[in-house]
C-alpha positions as CSV (number, residue, x, y, z in Angstrom):
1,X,138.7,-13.7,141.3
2,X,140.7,-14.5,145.2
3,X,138.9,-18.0,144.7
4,X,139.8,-18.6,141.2
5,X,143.4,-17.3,141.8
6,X,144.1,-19.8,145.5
7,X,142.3,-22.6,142.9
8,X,144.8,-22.3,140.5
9,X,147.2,-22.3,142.6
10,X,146.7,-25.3,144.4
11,X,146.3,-26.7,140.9
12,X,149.8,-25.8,139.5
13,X,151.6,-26.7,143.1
14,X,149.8,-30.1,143.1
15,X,150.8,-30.7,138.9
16,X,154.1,-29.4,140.0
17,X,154.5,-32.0,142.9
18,X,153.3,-34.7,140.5
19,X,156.4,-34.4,138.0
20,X,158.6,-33.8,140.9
21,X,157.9,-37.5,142.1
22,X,158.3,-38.3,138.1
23,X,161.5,-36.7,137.9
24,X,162.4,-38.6,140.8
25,X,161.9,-41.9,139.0
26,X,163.4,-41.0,135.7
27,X,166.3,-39.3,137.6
28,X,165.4,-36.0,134.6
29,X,164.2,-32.9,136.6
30,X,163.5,-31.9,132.4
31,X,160.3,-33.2,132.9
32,X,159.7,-29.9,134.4
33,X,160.7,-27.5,131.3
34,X,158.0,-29.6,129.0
35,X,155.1,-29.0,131.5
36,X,155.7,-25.0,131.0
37,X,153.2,-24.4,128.2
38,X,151.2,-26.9,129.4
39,X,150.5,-25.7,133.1
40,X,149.1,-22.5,131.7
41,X,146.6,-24.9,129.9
42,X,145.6,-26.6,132.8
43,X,145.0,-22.9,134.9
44,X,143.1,-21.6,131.9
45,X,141.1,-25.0,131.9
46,X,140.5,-25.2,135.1
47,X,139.2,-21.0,135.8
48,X,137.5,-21.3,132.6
49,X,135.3,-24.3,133.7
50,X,135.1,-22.9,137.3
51,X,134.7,-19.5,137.7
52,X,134.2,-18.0,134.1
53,X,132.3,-14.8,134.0
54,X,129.0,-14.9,131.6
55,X,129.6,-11.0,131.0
56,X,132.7,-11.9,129.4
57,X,131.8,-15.5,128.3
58,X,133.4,-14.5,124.5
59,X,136.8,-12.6,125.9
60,X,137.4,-15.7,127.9
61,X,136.9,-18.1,124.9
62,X,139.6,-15.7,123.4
63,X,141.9,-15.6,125.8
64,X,141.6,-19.5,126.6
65,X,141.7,-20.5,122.7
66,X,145.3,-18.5,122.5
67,X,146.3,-19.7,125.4
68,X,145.0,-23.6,124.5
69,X,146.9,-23.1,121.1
70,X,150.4,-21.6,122.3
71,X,150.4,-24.2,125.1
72,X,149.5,-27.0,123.8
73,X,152.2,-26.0,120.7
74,X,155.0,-25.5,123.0
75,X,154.9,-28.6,124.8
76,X,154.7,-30.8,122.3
77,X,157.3,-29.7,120.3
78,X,159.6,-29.5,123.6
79,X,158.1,-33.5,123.9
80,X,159.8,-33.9,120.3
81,X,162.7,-32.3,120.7
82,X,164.1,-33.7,124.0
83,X,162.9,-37.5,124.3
84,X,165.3,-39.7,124.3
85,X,167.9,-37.2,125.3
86,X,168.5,-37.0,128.8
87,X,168.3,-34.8,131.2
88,X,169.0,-30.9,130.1
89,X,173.1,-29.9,130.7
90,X,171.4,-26.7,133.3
91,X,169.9,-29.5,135.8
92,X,173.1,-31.7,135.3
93,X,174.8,-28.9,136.9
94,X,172.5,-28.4,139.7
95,X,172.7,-32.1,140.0
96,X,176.3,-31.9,140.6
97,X,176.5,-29.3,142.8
98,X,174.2,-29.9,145.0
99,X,175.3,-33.8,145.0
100,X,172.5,-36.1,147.2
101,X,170.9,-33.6,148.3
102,X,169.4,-33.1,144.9
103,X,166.5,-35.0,145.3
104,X,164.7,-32.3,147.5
105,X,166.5,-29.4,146.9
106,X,165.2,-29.5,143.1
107,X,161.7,-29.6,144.5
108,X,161.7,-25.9,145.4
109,X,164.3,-24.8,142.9
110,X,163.0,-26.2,139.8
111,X,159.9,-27.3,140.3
112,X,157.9,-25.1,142.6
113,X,159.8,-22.4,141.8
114,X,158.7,-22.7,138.5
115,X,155.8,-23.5,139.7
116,X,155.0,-19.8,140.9
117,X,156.3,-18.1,138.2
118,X,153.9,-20.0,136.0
119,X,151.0,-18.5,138.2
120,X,152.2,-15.3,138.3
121,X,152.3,-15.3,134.5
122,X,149.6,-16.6,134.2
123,X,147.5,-13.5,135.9
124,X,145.7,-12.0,132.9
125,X,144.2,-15.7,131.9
126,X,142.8,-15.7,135.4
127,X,141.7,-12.3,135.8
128,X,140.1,-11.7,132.1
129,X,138.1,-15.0,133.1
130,X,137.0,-14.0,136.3
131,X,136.1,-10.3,135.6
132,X,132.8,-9.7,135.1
133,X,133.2,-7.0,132.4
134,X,130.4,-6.1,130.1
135,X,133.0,-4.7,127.4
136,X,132.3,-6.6,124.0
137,X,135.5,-7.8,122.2
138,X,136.7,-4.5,120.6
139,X,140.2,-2.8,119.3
140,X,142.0,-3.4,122.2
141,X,141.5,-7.4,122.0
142,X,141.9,-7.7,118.1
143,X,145.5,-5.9,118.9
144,X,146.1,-8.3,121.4
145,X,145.2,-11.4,119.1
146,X,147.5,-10.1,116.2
147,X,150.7,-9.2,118.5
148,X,149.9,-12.5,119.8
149,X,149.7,-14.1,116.4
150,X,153.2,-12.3,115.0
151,X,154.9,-14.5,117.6
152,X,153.2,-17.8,117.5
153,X,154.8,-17.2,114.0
154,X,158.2,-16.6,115.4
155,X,158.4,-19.1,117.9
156,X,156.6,-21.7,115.9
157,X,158.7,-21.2,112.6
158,X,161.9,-20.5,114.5
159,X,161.5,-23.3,116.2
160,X,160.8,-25.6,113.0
161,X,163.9,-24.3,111.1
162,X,166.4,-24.8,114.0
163,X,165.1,-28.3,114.1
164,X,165.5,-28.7,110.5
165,X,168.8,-27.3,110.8
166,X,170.0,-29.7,113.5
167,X,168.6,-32.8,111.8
168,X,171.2,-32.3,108.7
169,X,174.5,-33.7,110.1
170,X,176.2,-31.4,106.9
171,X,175.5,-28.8,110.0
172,X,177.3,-30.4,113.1
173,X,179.0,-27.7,114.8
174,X,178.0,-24.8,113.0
175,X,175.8,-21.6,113.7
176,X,172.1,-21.6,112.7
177,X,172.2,-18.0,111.0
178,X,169.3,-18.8,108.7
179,X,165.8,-17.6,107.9
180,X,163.9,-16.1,110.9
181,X,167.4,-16.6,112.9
182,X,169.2,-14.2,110.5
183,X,167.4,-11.6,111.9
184,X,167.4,-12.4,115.8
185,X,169.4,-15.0,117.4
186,X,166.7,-16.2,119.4
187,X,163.3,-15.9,117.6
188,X,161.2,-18.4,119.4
189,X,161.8,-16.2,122.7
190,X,161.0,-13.1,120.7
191,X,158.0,-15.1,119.6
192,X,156.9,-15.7,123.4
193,X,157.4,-11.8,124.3
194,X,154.9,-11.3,121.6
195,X,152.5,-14.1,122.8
196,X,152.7,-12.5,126.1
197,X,152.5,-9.0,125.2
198,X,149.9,-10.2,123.1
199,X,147.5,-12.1,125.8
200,X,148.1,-9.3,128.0
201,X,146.4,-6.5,125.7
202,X,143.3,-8.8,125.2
203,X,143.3,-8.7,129.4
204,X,143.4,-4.8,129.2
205,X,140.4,-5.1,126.9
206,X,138.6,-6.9,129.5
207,X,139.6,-4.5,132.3
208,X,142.3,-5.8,133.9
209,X,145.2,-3.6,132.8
210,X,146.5,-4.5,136.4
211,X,148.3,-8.0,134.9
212,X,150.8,-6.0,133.9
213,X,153.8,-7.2,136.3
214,X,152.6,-10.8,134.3
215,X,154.3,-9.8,130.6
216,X,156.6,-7.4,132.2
217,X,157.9,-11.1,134.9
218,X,158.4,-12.7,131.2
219,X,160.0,-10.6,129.4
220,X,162.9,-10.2,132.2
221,X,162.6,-14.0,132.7
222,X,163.3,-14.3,128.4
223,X,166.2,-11.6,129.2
224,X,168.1,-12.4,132.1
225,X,167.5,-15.7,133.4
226,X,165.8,-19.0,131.5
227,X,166.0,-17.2,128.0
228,X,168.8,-15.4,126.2
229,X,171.0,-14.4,129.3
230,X,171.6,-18.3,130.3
231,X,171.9,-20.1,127.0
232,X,174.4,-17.8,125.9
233,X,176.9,-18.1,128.7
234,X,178.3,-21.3,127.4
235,X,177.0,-21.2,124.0
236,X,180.5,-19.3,122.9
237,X,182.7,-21.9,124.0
238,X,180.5,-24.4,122.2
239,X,179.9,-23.3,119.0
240,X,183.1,-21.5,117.4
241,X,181.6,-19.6,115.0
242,X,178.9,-17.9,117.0
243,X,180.8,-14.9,118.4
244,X,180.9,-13.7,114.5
245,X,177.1,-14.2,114.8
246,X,176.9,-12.4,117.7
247,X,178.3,-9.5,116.6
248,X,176.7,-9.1,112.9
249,X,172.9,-10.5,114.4
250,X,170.5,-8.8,117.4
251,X,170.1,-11.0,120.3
252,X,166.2,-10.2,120.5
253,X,164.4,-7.9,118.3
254,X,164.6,-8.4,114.9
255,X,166.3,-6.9,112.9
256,X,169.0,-6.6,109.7
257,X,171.8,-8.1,110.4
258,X,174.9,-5.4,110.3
């Protein structure tokens, strides 16, 4: 498990290191946000061809086919949505504030930065691979795949109707409140608590109830920082109407609106 852990690692800093030089080039440190779903991908690739454990050879299809699906997903449609935009308004800011010294100083605050936090997520994918656990697939697992299933569908669909949504200029300026988002303003990152709630259960049917600091990292991370704590700091003075939604809609969970 050390092995496959220092592997990965060296894996995700290298990828990491790769779209910092592209950044560089395209002058976009974005490039980083649509590698997220994909770098777990390329660990679960890489243990699972490596050091997977023939004890456990069906928990680690499991765990890699969600994690192959939800990655794979989420890149793409962050591909979709932001090409041809420019770089995201968050790294605009670093970029002004830290002026020419940008170039490097992005290196280790957006990219390897979220470099380790992708590894560190990324813990029960490496651990239910590498654990040589003659447990068959059992209750723990199939909870695990459905919790993770319940928000592929929140993300996914969330994420389809705010699209939708944006696409109609009729809705230029106005609050989505519709569909999924009547219920939570932010569904696609209720979605990924689920998906890693989800992935982490399979992991404690495999013995490794250990990961737990992995869904426990993104679930603050959705919270407090990258998630619903930073995109509604400015999202007030941007959007009129959204302080009505704010007060009649939950900001995570779902639930009725009041």
């Amino acid at each position: 498990m050390i092995l496959a852990m220092q592997q990965s690692l060296v894996v995700v800093v290298t990828a990491m290191g790769f779209l910092w030089l592209i950044s560089l080039i395209r002058r976009d440190a974005s490039v980083a946000d649509l590698f997220w779903g994909s770098g777990f991908v390329l660990v679960a690739g890489t243990v699972f061809a490596s050091h997977a454990a023939a004890q456990s050879i069906w928990r680690c299809w499991l765990i890699g086919s969600l994690t192959l699906i939800w990655g794979l997903r989420l890149s793409t449609h962050l591909i979709r949505r932001n090409w041809g935009h420019g770089e995201d308004r968050r790294y605009q800011a670093m970029r002004n504030h830290h002026g020419p010294r940008f170039w490097w100083v992005s290196l280790f605050t957006v990219f390897l930065l979220q470099g380790v936090l992708l590894w560190l997520v990324s813990m029960p994918i490496v651990a239910t691979m590498t654990q040589a656990s003659t447990r068959p697939l059992g209750v723990w697992d199939g909870l695990g795949s459905l919790v993770w299933s319940f928000g592929l569908f929140f993300e996914a669909v969330g994420d389809y109707q705010l699209d939708r949504f944006l696409k109609a200029p009729e809705n230029a300026g106005r609050v989505m409140d519709r569909g999924l988002w009547r219920y939570t303003r932010h569904p696609n990152y209720f979605g990924d608590f689920c998906i890693w709630w989800g992935i982490y259960l399979i992991a404690v049917g495999g013995g490794v109830a250990w990961t737990i600091f992995s869904p426990l990292v993104m679930t603050f991370l959705l919270l407090k920082v990258s998630g619903v704590g930073l995109l509604e700091q400015t999202i007030v003075s941007r959007r009129p109407g959204y302080a009505d939604y704010q007060a009649r809609t939950s900001a995570f969970f779902p639930r009725r609106p009041r």
